[in-house]
N, C-alpha and C positions, 0 to 999 in steps of 0.2 A: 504494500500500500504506500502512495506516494505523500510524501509529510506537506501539508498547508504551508507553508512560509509565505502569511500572506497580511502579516499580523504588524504593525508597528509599533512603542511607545512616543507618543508627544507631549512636548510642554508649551503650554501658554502662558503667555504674563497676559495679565487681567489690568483693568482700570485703574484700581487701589496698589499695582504694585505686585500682586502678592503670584503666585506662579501655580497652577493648576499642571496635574500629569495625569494623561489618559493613555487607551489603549483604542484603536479602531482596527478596521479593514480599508476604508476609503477616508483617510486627511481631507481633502478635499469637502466632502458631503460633510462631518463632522465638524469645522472648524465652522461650515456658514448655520448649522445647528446652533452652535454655541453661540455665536452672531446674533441669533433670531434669538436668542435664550430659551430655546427649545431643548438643549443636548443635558444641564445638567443644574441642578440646583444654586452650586456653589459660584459657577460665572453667570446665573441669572441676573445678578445683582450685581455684578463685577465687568460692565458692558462699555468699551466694546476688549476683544483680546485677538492677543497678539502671538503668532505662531513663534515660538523660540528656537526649536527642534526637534525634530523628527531621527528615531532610530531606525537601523538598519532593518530590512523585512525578517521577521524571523515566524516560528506558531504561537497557536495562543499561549499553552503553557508557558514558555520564554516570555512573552512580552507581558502576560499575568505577574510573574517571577519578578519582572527588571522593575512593573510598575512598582509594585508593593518596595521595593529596596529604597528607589527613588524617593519615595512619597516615606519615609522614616529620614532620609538625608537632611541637614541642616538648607535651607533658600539658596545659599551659596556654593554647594557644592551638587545641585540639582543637574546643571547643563553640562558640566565636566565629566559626570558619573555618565552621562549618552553617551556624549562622544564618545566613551574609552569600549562604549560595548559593542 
C-alpha cells in the first residue's frame, strides 16, 4: 500500500501577534478559511493572518507528530523547529 505524503504543518501569525500551527491537505483552501474565520476558533478573533510557513509534504501521522511538538515550543523557536524538519 502506497503511504499518503500529502499532509503538511503550517504557521500563521494572527493580528494580535501571536502564531497559530495547523495541519491540512490543501494551504491554499485552508489559509482563505481562516481568512473568512471559518477554519478555527482561535484566528476567529485574530483576523486577518498571515502564512509564516509551511512544512515539507509528509502523512498525517508525521505532520499530527510535528504539530503537537510545535505547539509545546516557546513563540520563538516555532518557525526554526519547521524549517529543521
Amino acid at each position: 500500500m502506497r503511504e499518503d505524503k500529502s499532509w503538511v504543518v503550517y504557521l500563521l501569525k494572527c493580528a494580535d501577534k501571536s502564531i497559530y500551527t495547523g495541519v491540512t491537505k490543501d494551504i491554499k483552501k485552508r489559509i482563505a478559511a481562516h481568512n473568512k474565520g471559518t477554519a478555527s476558533k482561535y484566528t476567529r478573533g485574530r483576523l486577518p493572518v498571515k502564512l509564516l510557513a509551511v512544512s515539507k509534504r509528509m502523512n498525517r501521522t508525521q505532520a499530527l507528530r510535528l504539530e503537537l511538538h510545535i505547539k509545546k515550543l516557546p513563540k520563538g523557536k516555532k518557525i526554526s523547529s519547521l524549517k529543521k524538519k
